[in-house]
One Martini backbone bead per residue (centre of mass of N, CA, C, O) as a GRO file, in nm:
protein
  181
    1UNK     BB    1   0.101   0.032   0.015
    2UNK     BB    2   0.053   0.339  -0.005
    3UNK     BB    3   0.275   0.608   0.199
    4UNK     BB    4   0.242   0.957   0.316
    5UNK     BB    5   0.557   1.130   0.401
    6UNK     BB    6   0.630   1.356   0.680
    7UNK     BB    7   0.854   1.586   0.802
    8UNK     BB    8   1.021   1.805   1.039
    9UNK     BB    9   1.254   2.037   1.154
   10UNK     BB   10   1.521   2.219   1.317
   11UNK     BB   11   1.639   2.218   1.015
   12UNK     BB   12   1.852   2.245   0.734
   13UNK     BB   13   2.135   2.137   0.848
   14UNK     BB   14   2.285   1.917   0.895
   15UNK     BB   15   2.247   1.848   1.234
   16UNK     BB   16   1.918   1.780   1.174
   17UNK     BB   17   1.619   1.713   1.297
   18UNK     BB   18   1.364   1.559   1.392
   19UNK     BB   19   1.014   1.670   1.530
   20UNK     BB   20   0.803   1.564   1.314
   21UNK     BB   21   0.566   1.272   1.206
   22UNK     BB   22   0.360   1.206   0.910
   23UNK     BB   23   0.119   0.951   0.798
   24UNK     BB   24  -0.031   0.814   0.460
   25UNK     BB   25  -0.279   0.621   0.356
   26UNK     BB   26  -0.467   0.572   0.104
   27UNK     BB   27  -0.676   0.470   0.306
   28UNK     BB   28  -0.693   0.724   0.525
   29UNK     BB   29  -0.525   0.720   0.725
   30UNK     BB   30  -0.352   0.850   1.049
   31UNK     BB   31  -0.013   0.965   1.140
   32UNK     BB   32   0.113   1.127   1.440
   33UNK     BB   33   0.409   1.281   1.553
   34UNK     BB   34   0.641   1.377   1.797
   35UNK     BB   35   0.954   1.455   1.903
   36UNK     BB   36   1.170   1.353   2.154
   37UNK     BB   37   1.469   1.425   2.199
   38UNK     BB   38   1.760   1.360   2.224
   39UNK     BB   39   2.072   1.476   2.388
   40UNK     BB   40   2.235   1.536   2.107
   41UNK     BB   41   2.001   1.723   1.987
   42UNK     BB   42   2.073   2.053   1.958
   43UNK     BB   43   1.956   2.172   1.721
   44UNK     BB   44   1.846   2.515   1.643
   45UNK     BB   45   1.612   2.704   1.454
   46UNK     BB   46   1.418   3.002   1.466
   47UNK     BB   47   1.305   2.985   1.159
   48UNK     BB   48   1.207   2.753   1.168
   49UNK     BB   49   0.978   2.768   1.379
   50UNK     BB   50   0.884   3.015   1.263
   51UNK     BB   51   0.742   2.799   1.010
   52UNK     BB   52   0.619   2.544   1.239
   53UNK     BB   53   0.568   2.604   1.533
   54UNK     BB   54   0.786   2.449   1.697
   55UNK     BB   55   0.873   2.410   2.010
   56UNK     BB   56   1.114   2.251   2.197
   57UNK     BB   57   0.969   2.259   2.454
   58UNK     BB   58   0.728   2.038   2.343
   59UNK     BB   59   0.904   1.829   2.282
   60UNK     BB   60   1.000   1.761   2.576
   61UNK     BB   61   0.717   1.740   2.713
   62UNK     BB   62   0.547   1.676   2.427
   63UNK     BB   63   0.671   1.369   2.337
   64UNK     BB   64   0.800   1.142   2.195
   65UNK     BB   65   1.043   0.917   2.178
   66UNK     BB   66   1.262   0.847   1.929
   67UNK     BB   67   1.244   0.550   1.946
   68UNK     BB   68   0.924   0.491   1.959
   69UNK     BB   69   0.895   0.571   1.700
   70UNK     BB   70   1.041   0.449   1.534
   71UNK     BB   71   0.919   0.149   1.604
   72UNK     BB   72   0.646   0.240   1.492
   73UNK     BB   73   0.749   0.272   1.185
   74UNK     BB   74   0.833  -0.034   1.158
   75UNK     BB   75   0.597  -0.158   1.203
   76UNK     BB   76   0.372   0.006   1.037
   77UNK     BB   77   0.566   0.057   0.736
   78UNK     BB   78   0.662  -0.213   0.665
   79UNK     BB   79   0.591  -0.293   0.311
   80UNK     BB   80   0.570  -0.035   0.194
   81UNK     BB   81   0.518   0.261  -0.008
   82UNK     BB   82   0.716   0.533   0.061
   83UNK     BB   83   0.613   0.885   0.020
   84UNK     BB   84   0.745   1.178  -0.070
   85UNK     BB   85   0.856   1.529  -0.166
   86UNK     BB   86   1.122   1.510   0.000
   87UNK     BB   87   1.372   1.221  -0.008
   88UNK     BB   88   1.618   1.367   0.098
   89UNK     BB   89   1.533   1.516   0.362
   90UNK     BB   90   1.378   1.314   0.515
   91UNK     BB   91   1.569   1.083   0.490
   92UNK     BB   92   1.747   1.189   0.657
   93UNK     BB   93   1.520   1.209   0.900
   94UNK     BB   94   1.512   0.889   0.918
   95UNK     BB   95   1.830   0.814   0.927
   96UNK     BB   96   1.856   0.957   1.240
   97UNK     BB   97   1.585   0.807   1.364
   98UNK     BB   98   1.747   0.545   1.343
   99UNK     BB   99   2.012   0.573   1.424
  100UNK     BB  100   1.933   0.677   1.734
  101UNK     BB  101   1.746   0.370   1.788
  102UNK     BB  102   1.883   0.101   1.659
  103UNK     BB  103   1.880   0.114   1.363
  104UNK     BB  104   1.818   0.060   1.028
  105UNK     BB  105   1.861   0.332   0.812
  106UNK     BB  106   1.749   0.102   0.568
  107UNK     BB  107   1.437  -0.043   0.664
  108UNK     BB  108   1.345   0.256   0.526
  109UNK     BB  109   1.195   0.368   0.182
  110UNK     BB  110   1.194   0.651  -0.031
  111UNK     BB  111   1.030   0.808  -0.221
  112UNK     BB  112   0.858   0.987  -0.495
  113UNK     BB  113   0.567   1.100  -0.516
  114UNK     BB  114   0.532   1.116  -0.829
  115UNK     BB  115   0.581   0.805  -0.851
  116UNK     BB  116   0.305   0.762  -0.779
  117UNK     BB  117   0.155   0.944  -0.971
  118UNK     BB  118   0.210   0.776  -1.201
  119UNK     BB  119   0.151   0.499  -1.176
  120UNK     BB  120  -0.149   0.515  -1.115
  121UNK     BB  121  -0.168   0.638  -1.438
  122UNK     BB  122  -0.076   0.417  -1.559
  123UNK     BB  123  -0.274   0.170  -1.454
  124UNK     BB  124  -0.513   0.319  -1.575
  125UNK     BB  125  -0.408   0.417  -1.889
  126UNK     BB  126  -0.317   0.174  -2.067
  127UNK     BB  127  -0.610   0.072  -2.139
  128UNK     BB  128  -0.695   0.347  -2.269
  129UNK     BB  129  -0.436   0.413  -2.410
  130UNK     BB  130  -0.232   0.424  -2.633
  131UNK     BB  131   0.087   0.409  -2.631
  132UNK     BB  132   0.185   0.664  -2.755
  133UNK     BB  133   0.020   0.831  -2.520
  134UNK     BB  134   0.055   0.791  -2.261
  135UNK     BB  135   0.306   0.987  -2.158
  136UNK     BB  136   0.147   1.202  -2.186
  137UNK     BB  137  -0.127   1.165  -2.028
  138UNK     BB  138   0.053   1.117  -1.758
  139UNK     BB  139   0.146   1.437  -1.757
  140UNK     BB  140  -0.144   1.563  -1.774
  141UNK     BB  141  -0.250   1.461  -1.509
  142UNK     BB  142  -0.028   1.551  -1.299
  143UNK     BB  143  -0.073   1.856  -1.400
  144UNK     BB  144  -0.341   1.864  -1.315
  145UNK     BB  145  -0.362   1.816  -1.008
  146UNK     BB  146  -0.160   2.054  -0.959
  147UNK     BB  147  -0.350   2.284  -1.079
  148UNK     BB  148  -0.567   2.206  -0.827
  149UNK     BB  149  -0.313   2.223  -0.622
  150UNK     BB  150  -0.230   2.499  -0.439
  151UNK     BB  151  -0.120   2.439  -0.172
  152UNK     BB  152   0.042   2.594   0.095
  153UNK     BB  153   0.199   2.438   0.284
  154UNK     BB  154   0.232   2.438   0.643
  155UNK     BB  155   0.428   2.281   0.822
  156UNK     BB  156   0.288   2.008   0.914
  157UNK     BB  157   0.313   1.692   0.869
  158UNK     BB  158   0.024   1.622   0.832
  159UNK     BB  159  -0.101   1.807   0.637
  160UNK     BB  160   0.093   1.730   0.444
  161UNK     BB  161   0.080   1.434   0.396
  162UNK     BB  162  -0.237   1.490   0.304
  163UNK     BB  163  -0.116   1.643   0.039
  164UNK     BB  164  -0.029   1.449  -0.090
  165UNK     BB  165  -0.242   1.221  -0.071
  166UNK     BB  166  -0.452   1.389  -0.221
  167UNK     BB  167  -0.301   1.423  -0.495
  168UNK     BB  168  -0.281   1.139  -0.565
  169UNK     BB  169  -0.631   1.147  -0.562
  170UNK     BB  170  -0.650   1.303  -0.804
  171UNK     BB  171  -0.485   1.138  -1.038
  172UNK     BB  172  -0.682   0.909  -1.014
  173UNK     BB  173  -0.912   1.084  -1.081
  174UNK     BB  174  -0.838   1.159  -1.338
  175UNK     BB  175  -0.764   0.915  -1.498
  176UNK     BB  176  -1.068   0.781  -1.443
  177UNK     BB  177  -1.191   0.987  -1.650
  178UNK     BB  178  -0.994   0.962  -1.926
  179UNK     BB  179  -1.092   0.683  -1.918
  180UNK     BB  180  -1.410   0.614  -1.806
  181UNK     BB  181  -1.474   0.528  -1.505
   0.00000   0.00000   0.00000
């Protein structure tokens, strides 16, 4: 099952750390936490949290221990196709929440959100549309969904994570209007 997911972050530094992450299963699941850090993850910057709106406070008093999320996210989401917008930076904070927790840091691994897009348009699109034009429909559609969902991040991991998982749907439901579905 795809599973659309985001993080918050410390910052954009080299040593940042995630600070809440939260995903969305295709069938509109979904779960989110605040992260406790450890204490070795001290990087702070005041423009991201004025970004993203949390206080390191909050995480300190209300987060899920760092372990904790990293178990949870084993348990929950092994064996699924996990998609982010950007899975270099997410991924980044996959790998220090596994690492962080003596998990193997490449125990789940990120795609780009774009490739569920596609996939999902070529899968409705394959038998509908004869072959030399499939990947113009499958680019019309991906490009039809961008252009109806303008919305501008929010900068909160569920949010975000839900903005995925909706363009995502948007994509599969152009697709099958295209097919005649």
């Amino acid at each position: 099952m795809h599973v659309f997911l985001d993080f918050e972050a410390s910052s954009l530094a080299k040593k940042s750390y995630p600070i809440e992450v939260a995903w969305v299963f295709e069938d509109g699941r979904e779960e989110s936490h605040l992260i406790r850090p450890p204490a070795q993850w001290d990087d702070w910057d005041a423009t991201a949290e004025a970004v993203h709106h949390i206080p390191r406070a909050t995480l300190l008093a209300e987060g899920t221990p760092h372990d904790v999320v990293a178990q949870r996210m084993i348990a929950v989401l092994t064996g699924h196709d996990l998609y982010a917008s950007a899975p270099s930076w997410d991924g980044k904070w996959l790998s220090a929440l596994l690492r962080a927790a003596k998990l193997p840091r490449h125990a789940l691994r990120l795609h780009d959100t774009e490739e569920a897009q596609r996939g999902i348009a070529t899968a409705i699109l394959r038998d509908a549309v004869p072959a030399a034009e499939l990947g113009r429909a499958v680019a019309d559609v991906v490009a039809l969904a961008e252009v109806r969902d303008r919305d501008v991040p929010a900068h909160r991991a569920l949010a975000d994570a839900r903005d995925e998982w909706q363009r995502w749907c948007l994509v599969k439901r152009a697709a099958e209007e295209m097919a005649g579905r």
